[in-house]
Backbone and ligand atoms as CSV (ligand in chain L), in Angstrom:
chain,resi,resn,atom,element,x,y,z
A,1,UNK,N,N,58.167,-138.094,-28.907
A,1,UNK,CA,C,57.810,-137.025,-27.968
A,1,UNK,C,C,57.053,-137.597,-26.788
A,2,UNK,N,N,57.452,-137.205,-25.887
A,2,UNK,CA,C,56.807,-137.715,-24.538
A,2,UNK,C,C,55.750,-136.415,-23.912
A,3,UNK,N,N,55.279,-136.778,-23.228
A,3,UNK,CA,C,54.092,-135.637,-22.531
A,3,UNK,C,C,55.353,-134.648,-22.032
A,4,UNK,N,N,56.696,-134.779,-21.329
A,4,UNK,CA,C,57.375,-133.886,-21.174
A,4,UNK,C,C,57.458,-132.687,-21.920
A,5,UNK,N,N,57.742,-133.217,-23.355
A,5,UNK,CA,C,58.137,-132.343,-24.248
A,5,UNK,C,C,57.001,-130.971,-24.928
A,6,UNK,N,N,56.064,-131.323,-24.107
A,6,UNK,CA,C,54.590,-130.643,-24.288
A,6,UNK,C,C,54.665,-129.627,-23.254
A,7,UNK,N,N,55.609,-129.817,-22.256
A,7,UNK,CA,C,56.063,-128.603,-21.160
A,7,UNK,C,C,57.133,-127.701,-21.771
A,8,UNK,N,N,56.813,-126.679,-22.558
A,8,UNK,CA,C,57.588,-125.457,-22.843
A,8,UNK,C,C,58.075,-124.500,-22.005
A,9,UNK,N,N,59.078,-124.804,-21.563
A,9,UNK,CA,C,59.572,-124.161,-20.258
A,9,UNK,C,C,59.364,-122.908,-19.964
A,10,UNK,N,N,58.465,-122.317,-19.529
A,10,UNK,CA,C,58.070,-120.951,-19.213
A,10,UNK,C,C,59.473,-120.259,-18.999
A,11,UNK,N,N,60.335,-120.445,-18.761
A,11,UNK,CA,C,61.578,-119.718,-18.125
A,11,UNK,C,C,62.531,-119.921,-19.028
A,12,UNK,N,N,62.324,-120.511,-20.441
A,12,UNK,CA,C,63.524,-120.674,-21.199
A,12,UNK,C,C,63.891,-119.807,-21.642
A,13,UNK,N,N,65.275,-119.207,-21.354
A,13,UNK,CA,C,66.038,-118.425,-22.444
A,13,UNK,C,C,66.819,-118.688,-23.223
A,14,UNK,N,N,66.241,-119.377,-23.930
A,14,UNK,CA,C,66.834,-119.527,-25.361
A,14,UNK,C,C,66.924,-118.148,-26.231
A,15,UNK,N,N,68.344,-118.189,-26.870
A,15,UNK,CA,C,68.149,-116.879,-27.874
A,15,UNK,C,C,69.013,-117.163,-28.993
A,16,UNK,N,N,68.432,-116.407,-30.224
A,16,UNK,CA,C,68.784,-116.881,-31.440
A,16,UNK,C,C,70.457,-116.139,-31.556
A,17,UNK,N,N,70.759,-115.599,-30.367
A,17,UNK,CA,C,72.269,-115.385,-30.526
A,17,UNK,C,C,73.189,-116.839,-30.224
A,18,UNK,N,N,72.285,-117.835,-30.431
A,18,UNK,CA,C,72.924,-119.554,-30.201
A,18,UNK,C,C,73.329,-120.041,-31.636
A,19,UNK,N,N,72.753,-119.086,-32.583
A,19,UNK,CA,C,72.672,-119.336,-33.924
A,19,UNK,C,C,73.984,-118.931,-34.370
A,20,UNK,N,N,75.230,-119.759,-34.343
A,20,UNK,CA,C,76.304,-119.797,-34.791
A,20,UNK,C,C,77.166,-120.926,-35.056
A,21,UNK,N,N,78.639,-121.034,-35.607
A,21,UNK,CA,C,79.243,-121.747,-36.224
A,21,UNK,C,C,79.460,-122.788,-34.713
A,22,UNK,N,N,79.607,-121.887,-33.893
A,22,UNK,CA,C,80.669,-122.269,-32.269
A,22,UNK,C,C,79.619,-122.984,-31.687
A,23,UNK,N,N,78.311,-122.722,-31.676
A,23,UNK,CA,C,77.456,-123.549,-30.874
A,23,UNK,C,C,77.315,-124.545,-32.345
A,24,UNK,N,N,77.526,-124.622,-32.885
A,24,UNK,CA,C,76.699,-125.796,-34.032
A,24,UNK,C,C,78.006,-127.035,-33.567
A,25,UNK,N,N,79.644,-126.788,-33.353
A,25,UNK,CA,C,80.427,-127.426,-33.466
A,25,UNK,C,C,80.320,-128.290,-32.043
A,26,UNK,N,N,79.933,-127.337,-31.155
A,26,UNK,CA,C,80.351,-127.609,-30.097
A,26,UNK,C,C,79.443,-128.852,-30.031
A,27,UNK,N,N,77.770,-128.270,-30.600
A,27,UNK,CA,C,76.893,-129.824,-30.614
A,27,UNK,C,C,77.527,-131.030,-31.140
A,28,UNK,N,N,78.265,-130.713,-32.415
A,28,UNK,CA,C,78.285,-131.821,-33.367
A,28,UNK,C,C,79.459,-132.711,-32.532
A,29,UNK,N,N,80.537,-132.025,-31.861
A,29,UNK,CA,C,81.573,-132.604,-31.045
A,29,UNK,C,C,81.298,-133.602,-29.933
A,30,UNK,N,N,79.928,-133.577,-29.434
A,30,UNK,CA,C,79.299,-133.930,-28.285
A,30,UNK,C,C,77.863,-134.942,-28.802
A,31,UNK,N,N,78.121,-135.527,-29.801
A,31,UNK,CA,C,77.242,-136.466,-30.498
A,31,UNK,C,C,77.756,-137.685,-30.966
A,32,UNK,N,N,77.193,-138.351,-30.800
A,32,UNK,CA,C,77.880,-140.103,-31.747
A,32,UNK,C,C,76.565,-140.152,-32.739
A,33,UNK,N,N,77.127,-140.631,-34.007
A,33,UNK,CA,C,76.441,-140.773,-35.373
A,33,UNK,C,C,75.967,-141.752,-35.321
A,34,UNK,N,N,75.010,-142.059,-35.650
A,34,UNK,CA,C,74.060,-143.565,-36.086
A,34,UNK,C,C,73.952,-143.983,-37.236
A,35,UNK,N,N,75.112,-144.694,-37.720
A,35,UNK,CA,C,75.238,-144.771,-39.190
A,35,UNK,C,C,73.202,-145.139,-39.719
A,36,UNK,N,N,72.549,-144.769,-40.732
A,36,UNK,CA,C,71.911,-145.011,-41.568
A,36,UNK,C,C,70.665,-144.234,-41.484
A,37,UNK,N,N,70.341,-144.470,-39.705
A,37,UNK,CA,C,69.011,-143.612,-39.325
A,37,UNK,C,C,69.800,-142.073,-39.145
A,38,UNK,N,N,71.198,-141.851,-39.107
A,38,UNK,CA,C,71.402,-140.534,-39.386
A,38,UNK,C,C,71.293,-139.282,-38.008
A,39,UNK,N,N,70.867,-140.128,-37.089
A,39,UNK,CA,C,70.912,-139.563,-35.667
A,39,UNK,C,C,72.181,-138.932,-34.940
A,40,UNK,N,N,72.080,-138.240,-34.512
A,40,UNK,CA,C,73.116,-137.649,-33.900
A,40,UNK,C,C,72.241,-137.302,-32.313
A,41,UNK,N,N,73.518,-138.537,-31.441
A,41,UNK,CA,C,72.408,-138.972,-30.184
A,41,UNK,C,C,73.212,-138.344,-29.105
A,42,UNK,N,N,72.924,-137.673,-28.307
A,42,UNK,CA,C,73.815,-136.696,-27.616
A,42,UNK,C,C,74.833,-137.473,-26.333
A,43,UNK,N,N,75.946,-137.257,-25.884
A,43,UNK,CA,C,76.456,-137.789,-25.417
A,43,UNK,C,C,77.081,-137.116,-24.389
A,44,UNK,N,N,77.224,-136.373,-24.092
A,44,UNK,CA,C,77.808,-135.500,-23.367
A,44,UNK,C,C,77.353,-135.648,-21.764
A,45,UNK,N,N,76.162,-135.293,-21.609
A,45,UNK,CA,C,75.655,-135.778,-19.787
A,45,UNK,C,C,74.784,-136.311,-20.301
A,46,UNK,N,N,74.599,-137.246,-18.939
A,46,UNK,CA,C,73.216,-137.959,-19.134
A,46,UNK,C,C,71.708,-137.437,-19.398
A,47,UNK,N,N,70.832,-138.028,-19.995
A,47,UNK,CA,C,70.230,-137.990,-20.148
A,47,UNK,C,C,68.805,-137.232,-19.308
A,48,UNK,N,N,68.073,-136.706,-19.145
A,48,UNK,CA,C,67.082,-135.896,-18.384
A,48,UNK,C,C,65.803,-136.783,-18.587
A,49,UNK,N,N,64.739,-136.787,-17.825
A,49,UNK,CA,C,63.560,-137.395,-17.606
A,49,UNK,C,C,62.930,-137.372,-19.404
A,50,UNK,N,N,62.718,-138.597,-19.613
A,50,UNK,CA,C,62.201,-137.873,-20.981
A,50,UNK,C,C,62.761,-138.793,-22.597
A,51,UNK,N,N,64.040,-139.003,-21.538
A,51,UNK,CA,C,65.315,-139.467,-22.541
A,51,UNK,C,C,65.904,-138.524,-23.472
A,52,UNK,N,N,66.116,-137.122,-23.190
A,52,UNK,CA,C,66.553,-135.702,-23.752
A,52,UNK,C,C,67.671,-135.698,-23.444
A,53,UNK,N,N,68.168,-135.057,-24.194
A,53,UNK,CA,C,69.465,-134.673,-23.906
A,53,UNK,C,C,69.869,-133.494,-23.273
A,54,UNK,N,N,70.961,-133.353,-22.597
A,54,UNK,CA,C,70.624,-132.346,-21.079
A,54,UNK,C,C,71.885,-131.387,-21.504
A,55,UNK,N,N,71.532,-130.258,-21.687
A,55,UNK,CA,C,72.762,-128.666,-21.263
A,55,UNK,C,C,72.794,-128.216,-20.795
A,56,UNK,N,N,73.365,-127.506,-20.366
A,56,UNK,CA,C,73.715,-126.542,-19.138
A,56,UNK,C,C,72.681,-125.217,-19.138
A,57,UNK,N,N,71.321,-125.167,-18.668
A,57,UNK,CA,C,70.472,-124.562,-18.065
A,57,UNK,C,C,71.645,-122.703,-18.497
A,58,UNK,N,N,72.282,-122.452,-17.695
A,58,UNK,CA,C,72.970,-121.449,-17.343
A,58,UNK,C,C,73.404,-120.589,-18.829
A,59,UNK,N,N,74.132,-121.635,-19.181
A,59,UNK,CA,C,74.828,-120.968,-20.291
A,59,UNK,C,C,74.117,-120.901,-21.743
A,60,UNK,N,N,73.108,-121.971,-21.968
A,60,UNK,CA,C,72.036,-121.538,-22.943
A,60,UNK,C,C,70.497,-121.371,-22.733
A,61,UNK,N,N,70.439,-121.204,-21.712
A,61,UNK,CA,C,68.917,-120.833,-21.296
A,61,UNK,C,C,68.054,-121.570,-21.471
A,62,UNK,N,N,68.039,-123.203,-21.571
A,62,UNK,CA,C,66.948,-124.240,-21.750
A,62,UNK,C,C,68.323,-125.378,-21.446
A,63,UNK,N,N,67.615,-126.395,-20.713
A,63,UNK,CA,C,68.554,-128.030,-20.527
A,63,UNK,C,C,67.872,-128.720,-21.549
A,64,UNK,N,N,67.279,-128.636,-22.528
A,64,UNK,CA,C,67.392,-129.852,-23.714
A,64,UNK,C,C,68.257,-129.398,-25.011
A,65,UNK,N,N,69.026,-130.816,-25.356
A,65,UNK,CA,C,69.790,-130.375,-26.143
A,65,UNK,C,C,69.517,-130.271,-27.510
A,66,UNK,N,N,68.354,-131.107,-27.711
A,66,UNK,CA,C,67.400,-130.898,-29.070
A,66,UNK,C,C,66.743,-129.646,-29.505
A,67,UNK,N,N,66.928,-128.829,-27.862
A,67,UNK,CA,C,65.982,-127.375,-28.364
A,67,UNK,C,C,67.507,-126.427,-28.533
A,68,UNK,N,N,68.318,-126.623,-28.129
A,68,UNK,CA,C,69.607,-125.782,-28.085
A,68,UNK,C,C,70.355,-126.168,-29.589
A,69,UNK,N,N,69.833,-127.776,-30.270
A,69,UNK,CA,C,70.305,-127.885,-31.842
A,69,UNK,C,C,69.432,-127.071,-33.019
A,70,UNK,N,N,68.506,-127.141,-32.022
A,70,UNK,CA,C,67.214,-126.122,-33.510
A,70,UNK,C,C,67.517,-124.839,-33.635
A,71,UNK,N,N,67.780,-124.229,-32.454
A,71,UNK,CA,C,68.478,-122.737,-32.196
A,71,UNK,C,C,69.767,-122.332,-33.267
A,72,UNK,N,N,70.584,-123.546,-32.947
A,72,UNK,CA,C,72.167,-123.424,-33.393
A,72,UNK,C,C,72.225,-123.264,-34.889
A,73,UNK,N,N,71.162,-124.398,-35.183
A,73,UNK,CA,C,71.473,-124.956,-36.930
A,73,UNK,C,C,70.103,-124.013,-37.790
A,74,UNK,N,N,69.262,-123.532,-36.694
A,74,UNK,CA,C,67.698,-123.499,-37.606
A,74,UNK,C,C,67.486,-122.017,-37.386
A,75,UNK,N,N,67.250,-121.755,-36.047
A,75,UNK,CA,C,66.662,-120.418,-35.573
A,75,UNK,C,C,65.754,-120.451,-34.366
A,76,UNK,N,N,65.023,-119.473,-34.302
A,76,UNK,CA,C,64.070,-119.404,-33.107
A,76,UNK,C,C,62.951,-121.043,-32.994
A,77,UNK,N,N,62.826,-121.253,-31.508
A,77,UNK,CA,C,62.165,-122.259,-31.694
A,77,UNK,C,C,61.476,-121.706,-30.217
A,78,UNK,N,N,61.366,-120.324,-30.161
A,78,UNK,CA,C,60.618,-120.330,-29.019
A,78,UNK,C,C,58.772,-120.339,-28.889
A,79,UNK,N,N,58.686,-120.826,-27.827
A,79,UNK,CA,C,57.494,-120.907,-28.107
A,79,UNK,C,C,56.543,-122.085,-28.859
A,80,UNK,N,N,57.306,-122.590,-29.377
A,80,UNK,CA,C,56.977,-123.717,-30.195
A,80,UNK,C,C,57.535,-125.190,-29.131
A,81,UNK,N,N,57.100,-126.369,-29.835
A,81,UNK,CA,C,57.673,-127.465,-29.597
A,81,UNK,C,C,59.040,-127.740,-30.481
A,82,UNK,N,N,59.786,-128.494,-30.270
A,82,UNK,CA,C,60.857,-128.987,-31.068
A,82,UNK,C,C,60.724,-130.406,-31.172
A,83,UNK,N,N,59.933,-131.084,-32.612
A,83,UNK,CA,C,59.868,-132.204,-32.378
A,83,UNK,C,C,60.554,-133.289,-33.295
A,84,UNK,N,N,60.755,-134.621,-32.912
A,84,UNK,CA,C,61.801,-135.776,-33.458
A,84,UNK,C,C,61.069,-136.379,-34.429
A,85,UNK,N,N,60.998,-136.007,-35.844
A,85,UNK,CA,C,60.515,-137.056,-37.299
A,85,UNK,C,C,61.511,-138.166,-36.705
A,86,UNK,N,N,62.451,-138.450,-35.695
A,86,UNK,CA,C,62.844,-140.100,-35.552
A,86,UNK,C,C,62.261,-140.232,-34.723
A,87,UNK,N,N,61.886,-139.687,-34.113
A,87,UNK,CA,C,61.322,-140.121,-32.869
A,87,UNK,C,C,62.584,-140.473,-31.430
A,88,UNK,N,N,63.648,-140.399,-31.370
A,88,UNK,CA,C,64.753,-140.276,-30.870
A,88,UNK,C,C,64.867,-139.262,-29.992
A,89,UNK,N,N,64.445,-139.053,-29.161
A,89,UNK,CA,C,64.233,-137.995,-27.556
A,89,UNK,C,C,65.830,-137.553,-27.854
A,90,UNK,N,N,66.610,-138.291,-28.000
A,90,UNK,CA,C,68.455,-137.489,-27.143
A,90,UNK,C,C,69.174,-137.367,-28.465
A,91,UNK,N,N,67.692,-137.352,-29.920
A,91,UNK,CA,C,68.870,-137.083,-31.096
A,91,UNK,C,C,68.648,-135.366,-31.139
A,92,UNK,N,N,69.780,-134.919,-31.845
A,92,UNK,CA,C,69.747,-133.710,-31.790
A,92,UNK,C,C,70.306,-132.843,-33.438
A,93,UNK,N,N,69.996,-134.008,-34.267
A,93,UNK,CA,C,70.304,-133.605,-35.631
A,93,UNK,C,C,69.268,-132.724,-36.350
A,94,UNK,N,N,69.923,-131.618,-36.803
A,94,UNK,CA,C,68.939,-130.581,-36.825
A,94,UNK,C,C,67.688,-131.187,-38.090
A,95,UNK,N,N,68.349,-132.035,-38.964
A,95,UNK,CA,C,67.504,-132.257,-39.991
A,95,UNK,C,C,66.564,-133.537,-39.686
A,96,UNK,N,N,66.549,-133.745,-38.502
A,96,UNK,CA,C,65.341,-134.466,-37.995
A,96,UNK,C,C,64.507,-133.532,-36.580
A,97,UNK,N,N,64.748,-132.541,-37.090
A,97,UNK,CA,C,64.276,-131.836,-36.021
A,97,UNK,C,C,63.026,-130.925,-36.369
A,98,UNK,N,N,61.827,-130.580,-35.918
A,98,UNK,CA,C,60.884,-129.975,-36.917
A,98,UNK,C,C,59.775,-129.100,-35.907
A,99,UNK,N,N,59.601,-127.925,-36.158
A,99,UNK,CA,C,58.538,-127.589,-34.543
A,99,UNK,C,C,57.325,-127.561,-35.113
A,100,UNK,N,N,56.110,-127.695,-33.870
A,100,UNK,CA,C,55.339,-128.050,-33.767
A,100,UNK,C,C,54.503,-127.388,-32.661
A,101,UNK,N,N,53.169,-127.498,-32.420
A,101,UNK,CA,C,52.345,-127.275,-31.699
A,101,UNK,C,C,51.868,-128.067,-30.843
A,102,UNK,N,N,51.563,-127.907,-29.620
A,102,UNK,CA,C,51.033,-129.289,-28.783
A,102,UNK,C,C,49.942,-129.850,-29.706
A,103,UNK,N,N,49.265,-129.585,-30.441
A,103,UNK,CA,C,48.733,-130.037,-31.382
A,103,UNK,C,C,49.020,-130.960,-32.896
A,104,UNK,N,N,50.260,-130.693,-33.345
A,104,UNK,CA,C,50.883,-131.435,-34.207
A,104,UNK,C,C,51.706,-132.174,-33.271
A,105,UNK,N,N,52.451,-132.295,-32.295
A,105,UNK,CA,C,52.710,-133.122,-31.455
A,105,UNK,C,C,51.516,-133.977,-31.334
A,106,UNK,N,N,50.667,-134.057,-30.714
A,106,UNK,CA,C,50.174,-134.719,-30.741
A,106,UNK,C,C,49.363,-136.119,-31.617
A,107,UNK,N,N,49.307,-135.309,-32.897
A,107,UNK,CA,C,48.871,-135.630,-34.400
A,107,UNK,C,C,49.686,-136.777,-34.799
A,108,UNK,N,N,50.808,-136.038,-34.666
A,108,UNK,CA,C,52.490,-136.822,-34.888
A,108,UNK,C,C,52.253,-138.446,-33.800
A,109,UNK,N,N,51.885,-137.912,-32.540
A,109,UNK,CA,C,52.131,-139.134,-31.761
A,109,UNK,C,C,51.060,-139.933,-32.697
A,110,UNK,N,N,49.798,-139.913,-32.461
A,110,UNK,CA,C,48.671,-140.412,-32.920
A,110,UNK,C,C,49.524,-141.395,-34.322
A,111,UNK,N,N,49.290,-140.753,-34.849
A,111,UNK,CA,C,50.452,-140.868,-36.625
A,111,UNK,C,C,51.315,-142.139,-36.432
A,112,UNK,N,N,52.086,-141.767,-35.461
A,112,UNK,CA,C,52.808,-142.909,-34.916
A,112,UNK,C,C,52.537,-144.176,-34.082
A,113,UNK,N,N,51.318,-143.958,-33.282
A,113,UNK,CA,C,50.780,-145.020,-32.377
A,113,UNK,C,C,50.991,-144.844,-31.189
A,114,UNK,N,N,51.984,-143.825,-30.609
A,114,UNK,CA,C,51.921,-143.619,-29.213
A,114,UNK,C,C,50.777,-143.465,-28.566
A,115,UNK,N,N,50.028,-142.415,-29.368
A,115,UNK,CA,C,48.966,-142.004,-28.188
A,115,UNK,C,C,48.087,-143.415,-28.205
A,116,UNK,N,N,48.180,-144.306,-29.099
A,116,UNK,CA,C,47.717,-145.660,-28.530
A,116,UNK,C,C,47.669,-146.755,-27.268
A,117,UNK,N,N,48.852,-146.275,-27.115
A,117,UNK,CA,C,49.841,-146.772,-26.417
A,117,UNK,C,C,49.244,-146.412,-24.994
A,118,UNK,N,N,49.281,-145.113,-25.341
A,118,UNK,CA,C,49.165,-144.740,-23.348
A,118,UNK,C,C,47.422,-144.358,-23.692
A,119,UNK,N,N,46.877,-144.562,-24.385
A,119,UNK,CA,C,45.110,-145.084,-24.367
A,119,UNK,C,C,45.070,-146.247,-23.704
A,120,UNK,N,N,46.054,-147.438,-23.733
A,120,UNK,CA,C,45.833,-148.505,-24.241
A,120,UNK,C,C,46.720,-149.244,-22.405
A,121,UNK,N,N,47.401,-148.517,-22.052
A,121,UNK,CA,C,47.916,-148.292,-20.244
A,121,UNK,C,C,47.344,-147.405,-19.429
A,122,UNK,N,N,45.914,-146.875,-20.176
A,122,UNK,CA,C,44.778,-146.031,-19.306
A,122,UNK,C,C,44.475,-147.505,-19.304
A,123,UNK,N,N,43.796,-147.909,-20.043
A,123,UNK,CA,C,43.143,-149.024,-20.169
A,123,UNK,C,C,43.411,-150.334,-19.400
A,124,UNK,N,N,44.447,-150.570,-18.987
A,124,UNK,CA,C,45.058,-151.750,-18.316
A,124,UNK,C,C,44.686,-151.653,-16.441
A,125,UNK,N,N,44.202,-150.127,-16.485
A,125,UNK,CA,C,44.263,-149.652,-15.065
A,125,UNK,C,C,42.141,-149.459,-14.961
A,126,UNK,N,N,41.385,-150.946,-14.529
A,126,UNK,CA,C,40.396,-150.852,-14.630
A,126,UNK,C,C,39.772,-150.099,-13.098
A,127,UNK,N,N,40.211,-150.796,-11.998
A,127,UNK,CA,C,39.901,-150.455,-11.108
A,127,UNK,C,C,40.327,-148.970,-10.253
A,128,UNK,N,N,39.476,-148.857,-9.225
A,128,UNK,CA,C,39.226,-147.658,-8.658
A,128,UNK,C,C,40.606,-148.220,-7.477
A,129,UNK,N,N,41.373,-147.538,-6.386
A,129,UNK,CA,C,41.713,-147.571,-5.387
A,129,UNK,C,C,40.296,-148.360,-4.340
A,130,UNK,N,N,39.409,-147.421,-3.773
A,130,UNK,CA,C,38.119,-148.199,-3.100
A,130,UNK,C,C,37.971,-149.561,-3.929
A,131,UNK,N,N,38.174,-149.859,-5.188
A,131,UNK,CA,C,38.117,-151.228,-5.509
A,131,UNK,C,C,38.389,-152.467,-5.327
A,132,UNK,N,N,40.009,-151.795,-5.419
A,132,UNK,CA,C,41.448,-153.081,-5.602
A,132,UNK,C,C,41.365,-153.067,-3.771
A,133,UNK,N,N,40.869,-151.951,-2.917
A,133,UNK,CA,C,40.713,-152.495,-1.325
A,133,UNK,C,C,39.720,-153.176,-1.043
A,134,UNK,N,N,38.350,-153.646,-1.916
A,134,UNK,CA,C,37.257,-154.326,-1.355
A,134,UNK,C,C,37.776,-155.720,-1.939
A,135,UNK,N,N,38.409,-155.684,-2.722
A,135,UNK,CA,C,38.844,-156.921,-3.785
A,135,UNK,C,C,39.504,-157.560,-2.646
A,136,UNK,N,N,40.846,-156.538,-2.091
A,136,UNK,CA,C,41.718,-157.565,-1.663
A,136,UNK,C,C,41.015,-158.051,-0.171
A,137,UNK,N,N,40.112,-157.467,0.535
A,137,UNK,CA,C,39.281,-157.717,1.909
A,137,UNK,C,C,38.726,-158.871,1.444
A,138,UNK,N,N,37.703,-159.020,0.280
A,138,UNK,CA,C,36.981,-160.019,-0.229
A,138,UNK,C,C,37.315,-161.574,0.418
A,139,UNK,N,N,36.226,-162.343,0.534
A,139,UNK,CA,C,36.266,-163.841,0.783
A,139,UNK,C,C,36.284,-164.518,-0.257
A,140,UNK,N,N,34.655,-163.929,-1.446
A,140,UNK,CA,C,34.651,-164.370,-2.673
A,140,UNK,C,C,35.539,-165.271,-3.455
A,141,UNK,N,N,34.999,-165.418,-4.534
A,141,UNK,CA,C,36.096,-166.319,-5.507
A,141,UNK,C,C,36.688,-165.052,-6.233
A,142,UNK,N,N,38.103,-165.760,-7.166
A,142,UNK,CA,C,37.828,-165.158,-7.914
A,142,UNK,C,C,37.185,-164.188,-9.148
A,143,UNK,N,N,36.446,-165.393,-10.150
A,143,UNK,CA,C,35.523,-165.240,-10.676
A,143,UNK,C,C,34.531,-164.498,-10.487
A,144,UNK,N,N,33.834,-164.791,-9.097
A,144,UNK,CA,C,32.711,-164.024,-8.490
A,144,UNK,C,C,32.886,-162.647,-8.593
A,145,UNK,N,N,34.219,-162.046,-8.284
A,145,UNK,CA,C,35.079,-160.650,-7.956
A,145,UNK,C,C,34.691,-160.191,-9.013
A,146,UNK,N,N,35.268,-160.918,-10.568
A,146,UNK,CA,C,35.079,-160.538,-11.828
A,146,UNK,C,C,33.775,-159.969,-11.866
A,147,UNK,N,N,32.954,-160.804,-11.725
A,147,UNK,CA,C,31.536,-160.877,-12.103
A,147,UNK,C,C,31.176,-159.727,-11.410
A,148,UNK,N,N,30.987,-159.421,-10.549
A,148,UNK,CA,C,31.020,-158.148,-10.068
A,148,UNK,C,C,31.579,-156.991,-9.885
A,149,UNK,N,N,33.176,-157.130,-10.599
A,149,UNK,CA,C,33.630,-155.969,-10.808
A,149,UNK,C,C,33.663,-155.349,-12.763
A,150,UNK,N,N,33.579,-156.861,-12.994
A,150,UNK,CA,C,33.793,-156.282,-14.331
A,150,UNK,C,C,34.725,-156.431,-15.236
A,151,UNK,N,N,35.473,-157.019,-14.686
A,151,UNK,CA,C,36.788,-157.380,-15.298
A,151,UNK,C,C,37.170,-158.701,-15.175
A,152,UNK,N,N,38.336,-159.071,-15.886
A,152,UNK,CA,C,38.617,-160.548,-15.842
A,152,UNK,C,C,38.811,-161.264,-14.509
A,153,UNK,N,N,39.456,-162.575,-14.570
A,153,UNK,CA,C,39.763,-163.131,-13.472
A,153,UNK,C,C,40.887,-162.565,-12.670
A,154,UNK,N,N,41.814,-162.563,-13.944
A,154,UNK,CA,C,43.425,-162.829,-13.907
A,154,UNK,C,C,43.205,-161.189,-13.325
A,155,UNK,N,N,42.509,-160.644,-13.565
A,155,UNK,CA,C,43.038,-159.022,-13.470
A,155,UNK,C,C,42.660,-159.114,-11.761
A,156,UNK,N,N,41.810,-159.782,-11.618
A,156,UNK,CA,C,41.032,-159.836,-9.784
A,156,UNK,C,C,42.623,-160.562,-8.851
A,157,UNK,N,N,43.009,-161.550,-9.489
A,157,UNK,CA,C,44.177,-162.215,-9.204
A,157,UNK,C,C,45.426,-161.105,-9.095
A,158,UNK,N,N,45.738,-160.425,-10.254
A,158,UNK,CA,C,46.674,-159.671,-9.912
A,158,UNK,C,C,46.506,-158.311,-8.811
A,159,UNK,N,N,45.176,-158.115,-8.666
A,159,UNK,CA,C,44.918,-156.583,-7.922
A,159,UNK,C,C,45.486,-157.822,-6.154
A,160,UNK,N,N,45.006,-158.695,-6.095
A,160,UNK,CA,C,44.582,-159.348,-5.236
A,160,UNK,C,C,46.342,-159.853,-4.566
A,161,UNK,N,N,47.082,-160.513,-5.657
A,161,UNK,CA,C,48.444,-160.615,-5.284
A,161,UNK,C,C,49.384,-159.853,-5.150
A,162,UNK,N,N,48.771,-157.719,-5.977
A,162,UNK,CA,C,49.395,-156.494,-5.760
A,162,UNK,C,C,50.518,-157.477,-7.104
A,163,UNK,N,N,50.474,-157.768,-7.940
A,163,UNK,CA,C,50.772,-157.514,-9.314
A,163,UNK,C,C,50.484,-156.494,-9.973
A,164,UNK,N,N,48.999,-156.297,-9.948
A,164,UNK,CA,C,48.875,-154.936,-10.178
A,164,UNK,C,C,48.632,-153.745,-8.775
A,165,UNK,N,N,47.992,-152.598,-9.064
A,165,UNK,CA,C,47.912,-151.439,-7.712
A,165,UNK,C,C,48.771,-151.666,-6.816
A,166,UNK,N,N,49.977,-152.043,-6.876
A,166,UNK,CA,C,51.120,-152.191,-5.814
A,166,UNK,C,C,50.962,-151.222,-5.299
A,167,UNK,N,N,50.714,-149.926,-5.511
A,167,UNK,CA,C,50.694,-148.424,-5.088
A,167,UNK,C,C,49.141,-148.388,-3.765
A,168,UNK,N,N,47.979,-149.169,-3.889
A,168,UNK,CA,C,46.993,-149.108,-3.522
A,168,UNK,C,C,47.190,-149.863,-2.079
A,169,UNK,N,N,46.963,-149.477,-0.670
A,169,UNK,CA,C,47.163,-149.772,0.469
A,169,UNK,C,C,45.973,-149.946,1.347
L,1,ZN,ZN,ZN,67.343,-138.471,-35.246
C-alpha cells in the first residue's frame, strides 16, 4: 500500500451491483497468474500512479482495479481501504485482498517495514533549502560545513555537487 491508497476517493461510485458472475469474468480475463504467489496482476491498461491497476472510471465508478475485484468477488468495500496481504499494488485476486482502515493500513505497512522505509528517506533529507544554499555559497571546507551543519562530509559534498537537493536553487 502506498500513501495513495489512503486516498478514498470521495467521488467513488462503486456499487455492490458489480457483485456478479460478468464482472468477476471479465476481471479474471484481464489478469496473468503468478504461478505460486497466486497473484492475479492486472493487465489490461497500464498501470495508474501507485502501481494499481486502472478501469474505466465511467463504467464502474472507481479506476482501481483492486477496488472493482473486492466489489465483484467480496462485496461492499466502500468506505474502507482495499488492502494487498501480497503487497502487489496491480494484483487483484480477491483472496489476497482484505479492507482496512487508514489505520490497519498503516499497522500492515509498519508490520511489513515500509513505514521504515519512508522514516528512513525522511531521514536521508537532513538539510533545510536556506541550508543546502549557504552550503553551496560557502568557501569553507568540507568538513568544516559538517561541523557546522551537522551532518557528514559526503552529505556536504553531495548538497554541494546537487547529488542531493537537485530541486534546491
Ligand atoms: Zn496478490
Amino acid at each position: 500500500m502506498s500513501a495513495l491508497d489512503t486516498q478514498i476517493g470521495g467521488e467513488e461510485k462503486l456499487s455492490t451491483h458489480l457483485l456478479n458472475p460478468q464482472t468477476q469474468q471479465w476481471i479474471e480475463s484481464n489478469v496473468t497468474r503468478i504461478p505460486f504467489a497466486g497473484c492475479w496482476v492486472w493487465n489490461k491498461s497500464e498501470c495508474v500512479r501507485g502501481g494499481y491497476g486502472q478501469v474505466g472510471y465511467c463504467t464502474y465508478g472507481t479506476n482501481k482495479a483492486h477496488r472493482l475485484s473486492y466489489v465483484a468477488f467480496k462485496g461492499d468495500c466502500r468506505g474502507l481501504l482495499v488492502c494487498h496481504e501480497c503487497d502487489n499494488p496491480a494484483c487483484v485476486n480477491p483472496e489476497h485482498l482484505f479492507l482496512g482502515t487508514s489505520m490497519t493500513n498503516h499497522l500492515d505497512m509498519v508490520k511489513k517495514g515500509r513505514g521504515n522505509y519512508a522514516r528512513a528517506a525522511r531521514k536521508m533529507r537532513k538539510l533545510t533549502d536556506q541550508q543546502v544554499r549557504e552550503i553551496r555559497a560557502s568557501k569553507l571546507t568540507q568538513l568544516q560545513l559538517a561541523e557546522i551543519y551537522g551532518v557528514s562530509g559526503g552529505a556536504i559534498g553531495h548538497a554541494r555537487r546537487k547529488q542531493q537537493y537537485k530541486e534546491v536553487v
